[in-house]
N, C-alpha and C positions, 0 to 999 in steps of 0.2 A: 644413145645413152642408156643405161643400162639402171634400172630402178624396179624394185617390189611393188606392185601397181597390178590391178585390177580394172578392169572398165564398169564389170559390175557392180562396184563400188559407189557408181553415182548415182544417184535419184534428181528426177525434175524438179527444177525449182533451185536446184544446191547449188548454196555458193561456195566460193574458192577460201574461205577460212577452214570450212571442214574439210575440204578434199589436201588441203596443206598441212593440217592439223594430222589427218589419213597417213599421207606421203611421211609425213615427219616420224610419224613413229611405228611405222612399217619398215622406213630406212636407216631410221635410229640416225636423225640427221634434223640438227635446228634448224630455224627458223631463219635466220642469218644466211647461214650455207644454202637454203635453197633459193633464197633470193639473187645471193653469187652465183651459184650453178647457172638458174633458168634466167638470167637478168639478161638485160638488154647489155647491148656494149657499153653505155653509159654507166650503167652499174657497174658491169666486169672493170670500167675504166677506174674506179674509184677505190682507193687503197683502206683497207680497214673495214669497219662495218659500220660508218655514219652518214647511213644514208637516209637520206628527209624522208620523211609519210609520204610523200607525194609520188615518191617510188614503189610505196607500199600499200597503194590506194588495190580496190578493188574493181572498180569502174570501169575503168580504163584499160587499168593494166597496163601503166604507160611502164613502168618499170620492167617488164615482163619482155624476154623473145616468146614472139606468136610461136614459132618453129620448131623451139624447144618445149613450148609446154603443151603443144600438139603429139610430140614422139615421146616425151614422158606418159600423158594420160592418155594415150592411144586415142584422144578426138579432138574435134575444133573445141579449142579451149575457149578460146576467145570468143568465138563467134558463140558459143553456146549463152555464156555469160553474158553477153549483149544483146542475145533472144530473151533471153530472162529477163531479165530487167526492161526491154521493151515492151513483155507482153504482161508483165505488172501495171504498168504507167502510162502504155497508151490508150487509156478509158479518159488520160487527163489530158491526153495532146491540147486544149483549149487553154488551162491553167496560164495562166501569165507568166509563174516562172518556170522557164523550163530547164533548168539544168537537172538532171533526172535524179543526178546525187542529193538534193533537196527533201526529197522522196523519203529517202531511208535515214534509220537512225546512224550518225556516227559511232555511236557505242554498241557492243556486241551484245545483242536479244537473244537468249535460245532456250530451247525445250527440252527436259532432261528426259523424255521418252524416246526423245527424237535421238537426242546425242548416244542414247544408251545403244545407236544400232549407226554410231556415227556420222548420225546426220544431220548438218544445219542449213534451212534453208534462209534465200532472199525473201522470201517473204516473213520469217521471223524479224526483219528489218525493216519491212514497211511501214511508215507510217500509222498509215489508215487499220493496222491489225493492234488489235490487242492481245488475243488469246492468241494459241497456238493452233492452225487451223488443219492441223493434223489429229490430235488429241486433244483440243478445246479447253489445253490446261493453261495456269499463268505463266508467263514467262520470265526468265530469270533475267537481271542488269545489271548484276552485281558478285562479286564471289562471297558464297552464303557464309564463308566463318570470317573474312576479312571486311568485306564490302568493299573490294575492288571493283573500280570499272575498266573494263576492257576494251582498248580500241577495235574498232571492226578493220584489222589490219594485216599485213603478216608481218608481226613484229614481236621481240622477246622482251618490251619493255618492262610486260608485267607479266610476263608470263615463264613459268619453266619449261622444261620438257614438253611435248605434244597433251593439249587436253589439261593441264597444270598450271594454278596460278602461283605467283611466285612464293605465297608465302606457304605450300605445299597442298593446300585441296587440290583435288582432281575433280575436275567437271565432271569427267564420266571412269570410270576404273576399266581396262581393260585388258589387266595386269592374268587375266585367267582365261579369256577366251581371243586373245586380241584380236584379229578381223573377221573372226567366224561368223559372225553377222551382219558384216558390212554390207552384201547382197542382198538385203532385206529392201524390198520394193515398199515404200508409205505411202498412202493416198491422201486425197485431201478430203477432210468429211465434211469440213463447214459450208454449209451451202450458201452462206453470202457471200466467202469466198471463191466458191466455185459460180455462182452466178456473174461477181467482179471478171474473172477470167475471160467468161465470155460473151465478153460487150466488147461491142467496135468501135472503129472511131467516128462511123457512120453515123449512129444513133444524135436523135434530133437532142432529145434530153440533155441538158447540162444540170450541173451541182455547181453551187457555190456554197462557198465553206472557208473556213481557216484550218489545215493543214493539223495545229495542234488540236483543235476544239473537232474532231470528226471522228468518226470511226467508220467501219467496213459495211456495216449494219444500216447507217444511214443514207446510203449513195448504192444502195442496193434494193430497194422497197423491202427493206426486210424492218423497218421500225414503220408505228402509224404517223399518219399525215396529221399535222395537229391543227394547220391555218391553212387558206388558202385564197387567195385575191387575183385580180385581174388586173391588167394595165394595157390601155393603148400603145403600141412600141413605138408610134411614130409622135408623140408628142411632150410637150415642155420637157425635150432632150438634155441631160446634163453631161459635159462632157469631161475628159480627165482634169483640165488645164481649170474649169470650172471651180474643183474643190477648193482650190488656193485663189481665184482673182473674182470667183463668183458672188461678189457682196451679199445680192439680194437674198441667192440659194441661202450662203452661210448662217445670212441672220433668220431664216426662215427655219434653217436647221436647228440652229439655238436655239428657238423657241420652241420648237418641237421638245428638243431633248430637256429641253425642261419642265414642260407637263410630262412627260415621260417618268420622267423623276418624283416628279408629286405625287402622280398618281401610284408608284409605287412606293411611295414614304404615305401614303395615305392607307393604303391596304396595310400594310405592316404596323401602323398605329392603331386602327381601329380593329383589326383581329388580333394577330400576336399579340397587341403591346396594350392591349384595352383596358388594362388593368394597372396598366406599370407608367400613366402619365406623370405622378404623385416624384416616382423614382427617376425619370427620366428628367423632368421638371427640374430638381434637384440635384443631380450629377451635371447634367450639361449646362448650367450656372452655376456651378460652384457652392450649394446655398449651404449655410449650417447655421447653426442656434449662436450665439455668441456665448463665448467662453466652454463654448464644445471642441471636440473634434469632428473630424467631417464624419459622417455615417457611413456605416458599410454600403459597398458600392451593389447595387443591383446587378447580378448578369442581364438581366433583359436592359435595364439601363446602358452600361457599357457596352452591349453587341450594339445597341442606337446606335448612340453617340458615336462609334469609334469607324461603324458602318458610314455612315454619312462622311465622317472625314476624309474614310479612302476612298472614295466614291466619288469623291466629289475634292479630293487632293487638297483639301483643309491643308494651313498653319497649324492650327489647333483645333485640339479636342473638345474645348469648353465653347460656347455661342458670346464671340463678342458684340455680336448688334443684340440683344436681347427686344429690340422693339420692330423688330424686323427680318426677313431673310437675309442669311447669310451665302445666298446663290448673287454671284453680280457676274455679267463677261467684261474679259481683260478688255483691253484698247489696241490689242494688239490685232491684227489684220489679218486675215486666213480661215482656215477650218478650225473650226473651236467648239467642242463643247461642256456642259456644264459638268454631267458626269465624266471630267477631263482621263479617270482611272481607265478607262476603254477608248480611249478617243484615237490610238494607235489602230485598237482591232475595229472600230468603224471605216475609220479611212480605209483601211486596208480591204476591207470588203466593199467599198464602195469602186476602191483604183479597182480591185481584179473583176468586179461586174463590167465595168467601164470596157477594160480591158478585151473580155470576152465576146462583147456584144458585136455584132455583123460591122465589117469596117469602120471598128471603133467610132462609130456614130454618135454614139451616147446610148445613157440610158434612161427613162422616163423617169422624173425626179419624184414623181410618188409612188414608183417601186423600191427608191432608193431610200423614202421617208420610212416606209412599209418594213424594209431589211431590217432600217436602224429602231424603228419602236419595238420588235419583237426581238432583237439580240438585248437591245438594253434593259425592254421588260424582264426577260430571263436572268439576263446578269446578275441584276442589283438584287431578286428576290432569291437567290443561289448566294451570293454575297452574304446576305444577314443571315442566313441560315450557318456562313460559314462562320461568323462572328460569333453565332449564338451555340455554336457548337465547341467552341473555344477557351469562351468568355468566363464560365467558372474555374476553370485551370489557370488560366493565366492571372486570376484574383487571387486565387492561392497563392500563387509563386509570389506576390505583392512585388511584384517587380515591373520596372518601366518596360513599356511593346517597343521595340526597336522598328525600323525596316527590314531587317531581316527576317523578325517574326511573322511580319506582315503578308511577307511574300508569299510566306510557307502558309498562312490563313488563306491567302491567293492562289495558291496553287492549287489548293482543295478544290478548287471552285471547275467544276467542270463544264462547260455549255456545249453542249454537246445538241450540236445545231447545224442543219445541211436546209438549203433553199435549194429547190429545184424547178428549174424552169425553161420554156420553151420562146418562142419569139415574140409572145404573146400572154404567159401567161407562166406564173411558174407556184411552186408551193412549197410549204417549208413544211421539214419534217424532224422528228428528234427523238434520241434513243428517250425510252422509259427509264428512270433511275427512281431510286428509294433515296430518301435523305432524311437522315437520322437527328434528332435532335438532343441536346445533351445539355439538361440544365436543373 
């Protein structure tokens, strides 16, 4: 088969959007047609061009003939593709889930230094990066004059021509030199990335972490160690089946997470808020003079109040026990706890410790106390910060917070938090961040 194609063209790491993206407008040939051209017989068998993602996936390449995209890009197409992506992701061979496409973003990440010489790599899709670990700049998720997202596909849904979103930006312009510097060899400069690379799967070390809440920096000794504790591995074992039938554990748990919680509604009143009891008093009881109206509301008031409620997955805003805590656990049966807002990302890091540990045994239940008081200490004190950076803007607008506002208050919140540990003894570590306050 006969195609405009380079082999120089490829750089390590590259995946098959730029080298199609490459092919597409070297041949002056969509995205559609090349799918028909190199497609499997199952695609050739199918009339038109509606064919599912699932054809169009990059993974696999189940859509794909090996044979033809071999004699097109003059090498092991596939096989290259599948070295890449195993020598990204095999440092996590232990992770619990293993589908490898879990790994990478579905939407398309890239780097306009990188694209300016045609090239995007798998690793602008990994997870665990943020920056671009070529030129250490941010990476783009969107097209900068529409705000389109683009799937990580070979697909023309949103896109025009090669390099082109549909409503006419060009990702990168190559309208004046077209592949003259397609041959441009990049290296990788980031050395936590280049340290990621070469680890094995040997190494004793593990990381746990959540996937979203990580970065490349933390699972690389490249942030400082901030805690560190010891545990017996062979005793008071909690196992998966545990979390859900384990009465004693659960309720043991609960009371944990709730001095947890005090103690950090206790720091946030007596520093931040030392001043602001008067206003908080008064907003979270509703109070006013009679035949007034209510007083202007406090931002340090309302980051409280509003903090506590999604924290702690309140009805409401206002304190209806006023002679009492408003912390009670349901009646319901299971893993439960008070700060109910994280109680997805605690189990979760509890199942994949569980998971990971030497013929799922268990794992010592006050390593597992240990996880949960230093994610939820961080959480909640990351949390009010995110309220109280909010909270004057959202007074202005005098408008009710929805759940949708809320999320986006939530989303800011980054815990950026890796535990690592050995059979015996493990340590948490976490990027340095600045958090800005705005009030």
């Amino acid at each position: 088969m006969n195609a405009i194609w380079r082999k120089e063209w490829v750089n390590e790491f590259e995946s098959p959007w730029s080298l199609f993206e490459k092919l597409s407008l070297a041949n002056v040939v969509n995205r559609d047609d090349i799918l028909k051209i190199l497609g499997s017989k199952d695609v050739k068998a199918i009339k038109g061009y509606m064919i599912g993602n699932i054809r169009r996936e990059f993974f696999d390449l189940s859509g794909f003939d090996e044979e033809l995209l071999t004699e097109v890009f003059n090498y092991k197409f596939v096989e290259k593709v599948k070295s890449s992506i195993e020598k990204i992701i095999s440092p996590l061979d232990y992770f619990g889930h293993s589908n490898s496409s879990s790994w990478f973003f579905p939407q398309l990440r890239w780097c306009n230094e990188c694209l300016s010489v045609g090239h995007h790599s798998w690793l602008h899709q990994f997870r665990l990066i943020e920056k671009c670990p070529y030129h250490n700049c941010p990476l783009f998720e969107s097209c900068p004059q529409c705000k389109t997202i683009f799937p990580f596909l070979l697909s023309n849904e949103r896109m025009q021509e090669a390099f082109t979103c549909k409503c006419g930006y060009k990702l990168v312009d190559f309208s004046n030199e077209l592949w003259n510097n397609w041959n441009t060899q990049i290296r990788i400069n980031d050395i936590s990335v280049i340290n990621w690379l070469s680890k094995s799967r040997s190494e004793e070390s593990r990381y746990l972490f959540l996937p979203d809440q990580c970065n490349i920096n933390l699972v690389t000794e490249s942030s400082p160690k901030i805690a560190t504790e010891h545990f017996s591995y062979d005793k008071n074992l909690i196992k998966l089946d545990d979390l859900s039938y384990h009465s004693h554990f659960n309720k043991e748990l609960y009371s944990r997470n709730i001095n947890i919680f005090h103690t950090v509604d206790r720091y946030i009143r007596k520093t931040l808020l030392k001043s602001h009891k008067h206003c908080i008093h008064q907003f979270w009881n509703l109070l006013k003079n009679e035949d007034e109206e209510f007083p202007t509301i406090c931002p340090y008031a309302y980051a409280y109040v509003n903090w506590r409620k999604t924290l702690l997955k309140l009805e409401y805003f206002h304190r209806k026990n006023t002679r009492g805590d408003d912390i009670s656990r349901t009646k319901k049966s299971g893993f439960e706890l008070a700060t109910d807002f994280i109680t997805n990302e605690i189990k979760t890091l509890f199942e994949e410790f569980i998971t990971q540990s030497e013929k799922k045994r268990g794992i010592n239940k006050d390593a597992l106390f240990w996880v949960h008081d230093q994610w939820t200490l961080r959480f909640g004190i990351k949390l009010f910060y995110a309220w109280l950076n909010c909270a004057e803007n959202v007074l202005k607008r005098e408008k009710r917070v929805n759940w949708n506002d809320v999320q986006q208050i939530v989303s800011s919140v980054q815990t950026k938090l890796a535990f690592k540990y050995t059979t015996n003894h493990f340590q948490k570590i976490r990027e340095n961040t600045h958090i800005r306050v705005i009030c």
